[in-house]
C-alpha positions as CSV (number, residue, x, y, z in Angstrom):
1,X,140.5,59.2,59.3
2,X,139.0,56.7,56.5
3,X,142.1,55.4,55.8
4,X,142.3,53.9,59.4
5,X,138.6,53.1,59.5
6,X,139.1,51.3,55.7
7,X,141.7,48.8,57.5
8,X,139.6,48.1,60.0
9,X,136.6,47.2,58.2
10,X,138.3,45.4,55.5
11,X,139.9,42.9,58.0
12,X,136.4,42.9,59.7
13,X,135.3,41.2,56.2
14,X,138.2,38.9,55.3
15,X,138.7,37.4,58.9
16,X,134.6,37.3,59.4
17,X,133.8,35.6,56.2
18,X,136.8,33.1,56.8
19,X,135.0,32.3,60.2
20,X,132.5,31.0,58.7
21,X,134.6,27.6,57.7
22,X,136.8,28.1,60.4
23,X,135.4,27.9,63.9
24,X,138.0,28.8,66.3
25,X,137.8,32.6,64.2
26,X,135.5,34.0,67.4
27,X,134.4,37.3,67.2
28,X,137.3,37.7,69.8
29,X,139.9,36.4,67.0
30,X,138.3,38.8,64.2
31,X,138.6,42.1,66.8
32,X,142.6,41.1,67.0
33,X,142.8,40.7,63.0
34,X,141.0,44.4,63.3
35,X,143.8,45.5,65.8
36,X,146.7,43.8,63.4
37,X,145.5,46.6,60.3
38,X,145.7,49.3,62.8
39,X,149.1,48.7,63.7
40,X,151.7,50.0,60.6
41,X,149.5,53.2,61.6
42,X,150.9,53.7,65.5
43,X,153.3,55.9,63.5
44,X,150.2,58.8,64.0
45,X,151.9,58.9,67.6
46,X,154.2,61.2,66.2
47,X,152.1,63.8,65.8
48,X,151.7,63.8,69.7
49,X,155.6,62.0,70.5
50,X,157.3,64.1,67.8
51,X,160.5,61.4,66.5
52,X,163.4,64.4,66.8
53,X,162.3,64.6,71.1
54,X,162.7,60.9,71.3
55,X,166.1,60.9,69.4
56,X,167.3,63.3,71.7
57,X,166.4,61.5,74.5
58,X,167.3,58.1,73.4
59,X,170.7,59.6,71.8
60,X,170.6,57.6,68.4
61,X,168.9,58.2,65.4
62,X,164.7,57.5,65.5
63,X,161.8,57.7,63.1
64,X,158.0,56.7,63.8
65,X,157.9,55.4,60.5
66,X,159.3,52.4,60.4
67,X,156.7,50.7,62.3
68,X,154.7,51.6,58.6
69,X,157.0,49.0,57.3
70,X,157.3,45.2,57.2
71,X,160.3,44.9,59.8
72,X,158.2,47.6,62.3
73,X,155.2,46.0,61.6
74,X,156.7,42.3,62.7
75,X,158.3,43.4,65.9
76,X,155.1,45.4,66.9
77,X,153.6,41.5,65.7
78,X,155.9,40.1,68.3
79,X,155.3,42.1,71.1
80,X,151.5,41.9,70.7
81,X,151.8,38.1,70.6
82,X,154.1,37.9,74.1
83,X,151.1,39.5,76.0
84,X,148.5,36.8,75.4
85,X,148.7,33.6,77.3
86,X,151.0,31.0,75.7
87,X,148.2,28.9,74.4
88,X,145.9,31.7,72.5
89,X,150.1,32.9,70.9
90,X,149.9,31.4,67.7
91,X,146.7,32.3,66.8
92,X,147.0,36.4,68.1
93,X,150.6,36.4,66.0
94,X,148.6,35.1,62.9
95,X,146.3,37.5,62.9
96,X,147.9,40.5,63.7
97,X,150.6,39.7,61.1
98,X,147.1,39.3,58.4
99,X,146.2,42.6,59.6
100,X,149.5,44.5,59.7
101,X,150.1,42.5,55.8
102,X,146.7,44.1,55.0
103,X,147.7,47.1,56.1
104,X,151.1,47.7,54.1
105,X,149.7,45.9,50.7
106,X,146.4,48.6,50.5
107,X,148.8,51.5,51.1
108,X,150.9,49.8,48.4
109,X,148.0,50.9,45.9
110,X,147.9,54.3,47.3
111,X,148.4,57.6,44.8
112,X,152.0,58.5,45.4
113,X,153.3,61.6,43.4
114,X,156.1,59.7,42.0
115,X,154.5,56.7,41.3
116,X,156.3,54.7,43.7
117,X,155.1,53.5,47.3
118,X,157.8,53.6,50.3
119,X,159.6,51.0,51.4
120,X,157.2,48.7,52.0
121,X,159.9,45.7,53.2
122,X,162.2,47.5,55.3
123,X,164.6,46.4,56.6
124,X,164.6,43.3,53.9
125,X,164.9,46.4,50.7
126,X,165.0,49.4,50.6
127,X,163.1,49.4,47.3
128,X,160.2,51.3,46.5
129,X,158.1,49.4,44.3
130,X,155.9,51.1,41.7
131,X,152.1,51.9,42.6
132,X,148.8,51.9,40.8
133,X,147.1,55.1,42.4
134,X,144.1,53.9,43.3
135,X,142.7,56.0,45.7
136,X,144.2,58.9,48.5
137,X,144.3,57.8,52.5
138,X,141.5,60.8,52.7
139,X,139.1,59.5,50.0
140,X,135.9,58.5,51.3
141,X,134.7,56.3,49.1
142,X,137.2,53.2,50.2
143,X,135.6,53.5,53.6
144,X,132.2,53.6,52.5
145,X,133.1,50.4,50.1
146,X,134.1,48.4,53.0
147,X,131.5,50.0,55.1
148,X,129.0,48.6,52.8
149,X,131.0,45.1,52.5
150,X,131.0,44.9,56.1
151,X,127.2,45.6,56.8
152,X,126.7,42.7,54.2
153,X,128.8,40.5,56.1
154,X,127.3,41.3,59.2
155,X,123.8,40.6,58.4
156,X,125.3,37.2,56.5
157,X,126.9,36.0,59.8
158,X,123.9,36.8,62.0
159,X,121.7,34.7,59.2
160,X,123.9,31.6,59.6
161,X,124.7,31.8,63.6
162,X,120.5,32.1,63.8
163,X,120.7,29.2,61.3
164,X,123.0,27.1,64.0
165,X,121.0,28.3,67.1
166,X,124.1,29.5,68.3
Protein backbone atom coordinates (compact mmCIF):
# COMPACT_ATOMS: atom_id res chain seq x y z
CA UNK A 1 0.00 0.00 0.00
CA UNK A 2 2.23 3.20 -0.90
CA UNK A 3 -0.55 5.21 -1.37
CA UNK A 4 -1.48 4.82 2.38
CA UNK A 5 2.22 4.87 3.50
CA UNK A 6 2.68 8.28 0.95
CA UNK A 7 -0.09 10.13 3.32
CA UNK A 8 1.47 9.19 6.18
CA UNK A 9 4.87 10.24 5.53
CA UNK A 10 3.98 13.39 3.81
CA UNK A 11 1.98 14.65 6.95
CA UNK A 12 4.97 13.30 9.04
CA UNK A 13 7.00 16.20 7.01
CA UNK A 14 4.48 19.10 6.89
CA UNK A 15 3.36 18.78 10.59
CA UNK A 16 7.24 17.96 11.70
CA UNK A 17 8.86 20.78 9.93
CA UNK A 18 5.98 23.26 11.22
CA UNK A 19 6.95 22.02 14.78
CA UNK A 20 9.88 23.44 14.55
CA UNK A 21 8.26 27.19 15.06
CA UNK A 22 5.48 25.84 16.73
CA UNK A 23 6.12 24.25 20.07
CA UNK A 24 2.98 22.78 21.27
CA UNK A 25 3.37 20.40 17.65
CA UNK A 26 4.74 17.35 20.09
CA UNK A 27 5.60 14.31 18.49
CA UNK A 28 2.22 13.30 20.08
CA UNK A 29 0.41 16.15 17.86
CA UNK A 30 2.46 15.07 14.49
CA UNK A 31 1.29 11.03 15.06
CA UNK A 32 -2.53 12.52 15.12
CA UNK A 33 -1.82 14.70 11.83
CA UNK A 34 -0.42 11.08 10.53
CA UNK A 35 -3.78 9.45 11.67
CA UNK A 36 -5.88 12.52 10.08
CA UNK A 37 -4.27 11.32 6.16
CA UNK A 38 -5.19 7.82 6.96
CA UNK A 39 -8.60 8.55 7.50
CA UNK A 40 -10.58 9.26 3.79
CA UNK A 41 -8.85 5.67 3.44
CA UNK A 42 -11.14 3.63 6.26
CA UNK A 43 -13.16 3.10 3.16
CA UNK A 44 -10.50 -0.23 2.62
CA UNK A 45 -12.92 -1.69 5.35
CA UNK A 46 -15.06 -2.66 2.69
CA UNK A 47 -13.04 -5.02 1.45
CA UNK A 48 -13.56 -6.94 4.90
CA UNK A 49 -17.38 -5.11 5.75
CA UNK A 50 -18.56 -5.41 2.11
CA UNK A 51 -21.20 -1.82 1.83
CA UNK A 52 -24.31 -4.13 0.18
CA UNK A 53 -24.28 -6.52 3.91
CA UNK A 54 -24.47 -3.34 5.84
CA UNK A 55 -27.26 -1.83 3.65
CA UNK A 56 -29.15 -4.78 4.20
CA UNK A 57 -28.74 -4.62 7.66
CA UNK A 58 -29.16 -1.01 8.24
CA UNK A 59 -32.19 -1.03 5.61
CA UNK A 60 -31.19 2.28 3.68
CA UNK A 61 -28.90 2.86 1.06
CA UNK A 62 -24.82 2.63 2.20
CA UNK A 63 -21.52 3.12 0.54
CA UNK A 64 -17.93 2.99 2.23
CA UNK A 65 -16.96 5.67 -0.02
CA UNK A 66 -18.05 8.56 1.20
CA UNK A 67 -15.83 8.72 4.04
CA UNK A 68 -13.17 9.33 0.77
CA UNK A 69 -14.94 12.63 0.57
CA UNK A 70 -14.93 15.97 2.27
CA UNK A 71 -18.41 15.51 4.14
CA UNK A 72 -17.09 11.65 5.35
CA UNK A 73 -13.94 12.91 6.04
CA UNK A 74 -15.39 15.84 8.45
CA UNK A 75 -17.74 13.70 10.51
CA UNK A 76 -14.93 10.93 10.90
CA UNK A 77 -12.94 14.60 11.98
CA UNK A 78 -15.71 15.02 14.48
CA UNK A 79 -15.87 11.85 16.06
CA UNK A 80 -12.10 11.63 16.45
CA UNK A 81 -12.03 14.98 18.10
CA UNK A 82 -15.14 13.97 20.90
CA UNK A 83 -12.73 11.21 22.23
CA UNK A 84 -9.83 13.37 23.42
CA UNK A 85 -10.25 15.36 26.58
CA UNK A 86 -11.96 18.66 26.13
CA UNK A 87 -8.80 20.62 26.44
CA UNK A 88 -6.30 18.66 23.88
CA UNK A 89 -10.10 19.11 21.26
CA UNK A 90 -9.16 21.86 19.20
CA UNK A 91 -5.85 20.92 18.56
CA UNK A 92 -6.70 16.88 17.61
CA UNK A 93 -9.73 18.39 15.22
CA UNK A 94 -6.99 20.63 13.53
CA UNK A 95 -4.98 18.22 12.74
CA UNK A 96 -6.93 15.41 11.71
CA UNK A 97 -8.86 17.78 9.42
CA UNK A 98 -4.81 18.85 7.87
CA UNK A 99 -4.50 15.29 7.40
CA UNK A 100 -7.80 14.11 6.04
CA UNK A 101 -7.40 17.72 3.61
CA UNK A 102 -4.07 16.18 2.67
CA UNK A 103 -5.50 13.24 1.94
CA UNK A 104 -8.32 14.14 -0.55
CA UNK A 105 -6.13 17.11 -2.36
CA UNK A 106 -2.99 14.30 -3.35
CA UNK A 107 -5.72 11.86 -4.68
CA UNK A 108 -7.02 15.00 -6.41
CA UNK A 109 -3.73 14.63 -8.64
CA UNK A 110 -4.17 11.07 -9.08
CA UNK A 111 -4.32 9.44 -12.94
CA UNK A 112 -7.98 8.98 -13.45
CA UNK A 113 -9.02 7.47 -16.91
CA UNK A 114 -11.35 10.23 -17.63
CA UNK A 115 -9.36 12.85 -16.49
CA UNK A 116 -11.58 13.84 -13.74
CA UNK A 117 -11.14 12.99 -9.87
CA UNK A 118 -14.37 11.96 -7.83
CA UNK A 119 -16.23 14.02 -5.85
CA UNK A 120 -13.87 15.34 -3.86
CA UNK A 121 -16.53 17.83 -1.81
CA UNK A 122 -19.38 15.66 -1.28
CA UNK A 123 -21.95 16.43 -0.03
CA UNK A 124 -21.17 20.41 -0.84
CA UNK A 125 -20.96 19.25 -5.11
CA UNK A 126 -21.22 16.68 -6.73
CA UNK A 127 -18.61 17.84 -9.19
CA UNK A 128 -15.72 16.11 -10.32
CA UNK A 129 -13.12 18.46 -10.91
CA UNK A 130 -10.47 17.73 -13.64
CA UNK A 131 -7.06 16.04 -12.65
CA UNK A 132 -3.44 16.31 -13.62
CA UNK A 133 -2.34 12.52 -13.57
CA UNK A 134 0.48 12.57 -11.67
CA UNK A 135 1.11 9.41 -10.50
CA UNK A 136 -1.18 5.88 -9.73
CA UNK A 137 -2.03 5.04 -5.78
CA UNK A 138 0.37 1.80 -6.64
CA UNK A 139 3.39 3.82 -7.93
CA UNK A 140 6.34 3.52 -5.78
CA UNK A 141 8.08 6.27 -6.39
CA UNK A 142 5.68 8.88 -4.33
CA UNK A 143 6.45 6.79 -1.30
CA UNK A 144 10.01 6.64 -1.72
CA UNK A 145 9.87 10.64 -2.40
CA UNK A 146 8.35 11.20 0.92
CA UNK A 147 10.29 8.38 2.36
CA UNK A 148 13.36 10.28 1.52
CA UNK A 149 11.69 13.76 2.56
CA UNK A 150 10.92 12.32 5.81
CA UNK A 151 14.38 10.72 6.63
CA UNK A 152 15.71 14.38 5.91
CA UNK A 153 13.32 15.72 8.32
CA UNK A 154 14.10 13.36 10.77
CA UNK A 155 17.72 13.72 10.99
CA UNK A 156 16.92 17.87 10.83
CA UNK A 157 14.70 17.58 13.99
CA UNK A 158 17.01 15.37 15.97
CA UNK A 159 19.94 18.12 14.94
CA UNK A 160 17.97 21.01 16.50
CA UNK A 161 16.23 19.14 19.69
CA UNK A 162 20.28 18.09 20.43
CA UNK A 163 20.81 21.79 19.56
CA UNK A 164 18.15 22.74 22.51
CA UNK A 165 19.36 19.93 24.97
CA UNK A 166 15.90 18.88 24.95
Amino acid sequence: MPDLLTHALVMYVVVTVASWRVEWLTPAYVTVAMMGAMIPDMTKIELLLPSHRVESVIGIPFDWFALHTLGGSLVSVLIGAVLVPRKHRTRVASLLALGAASHLLLDALLVNPSGRSYALLWPLTAYHPPTPGLYLSTDRWPALVAGALAALVWVRTRRLRAGRGS
